[in-house]
N, C-alpha and C positions, 0 to 999 in steps of 0.2 A: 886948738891945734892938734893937741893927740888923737882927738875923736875925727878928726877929718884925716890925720896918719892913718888911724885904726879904719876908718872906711875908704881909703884908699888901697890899703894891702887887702881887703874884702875884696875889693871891685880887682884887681892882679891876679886872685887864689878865680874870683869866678872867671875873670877872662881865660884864665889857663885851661878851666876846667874845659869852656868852651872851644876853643882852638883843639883840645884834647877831642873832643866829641867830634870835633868838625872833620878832623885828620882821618880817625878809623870808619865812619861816614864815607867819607872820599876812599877811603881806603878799600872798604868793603864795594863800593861801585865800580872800584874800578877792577876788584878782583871779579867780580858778577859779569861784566862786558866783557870780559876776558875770556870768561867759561861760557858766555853765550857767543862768543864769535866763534870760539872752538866746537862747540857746536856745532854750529851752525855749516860754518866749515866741513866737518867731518861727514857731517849730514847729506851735505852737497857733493862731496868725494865718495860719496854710496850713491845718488842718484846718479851720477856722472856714470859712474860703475855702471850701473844696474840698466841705463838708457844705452849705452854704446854696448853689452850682452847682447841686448836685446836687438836693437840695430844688428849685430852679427847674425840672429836665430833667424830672423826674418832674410834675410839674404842669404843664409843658407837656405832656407826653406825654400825660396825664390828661384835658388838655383836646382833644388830639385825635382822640381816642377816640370 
């Protein structure tokens, strides 16, 4: 009976450990998805920019003509 107590609190310490690992895991991905949508985002808010400039130059241009 003690040795099956004693590998039972084993097997608790190791699940903890795992749920532990599993958490900053998740944790860590969901901070990564985070900083790649913001990205990604931001990246898109410069094309957006940079296309509708450009769309202006060329209609100015157009009108100089």
């Amino acid at each position: 009976r003690a040795q099956a107590q004693t590998a039972l609190a084993s097997l608790h310490r190791e699940r903890a450990r795992v749920m532990e690992w599993y958490q900053r895991m998740q944790d860590s991905a969901d901070f990564t998805w985070e900083s790649m949508k913001d990205g990604f985002n931001e990246a898109f808010g410069k094309l957006s920019e940079a296309w509708r400039d450009a769309e202006q130059n060329v209609d100015q241009v157009g009108e100089s003509i």
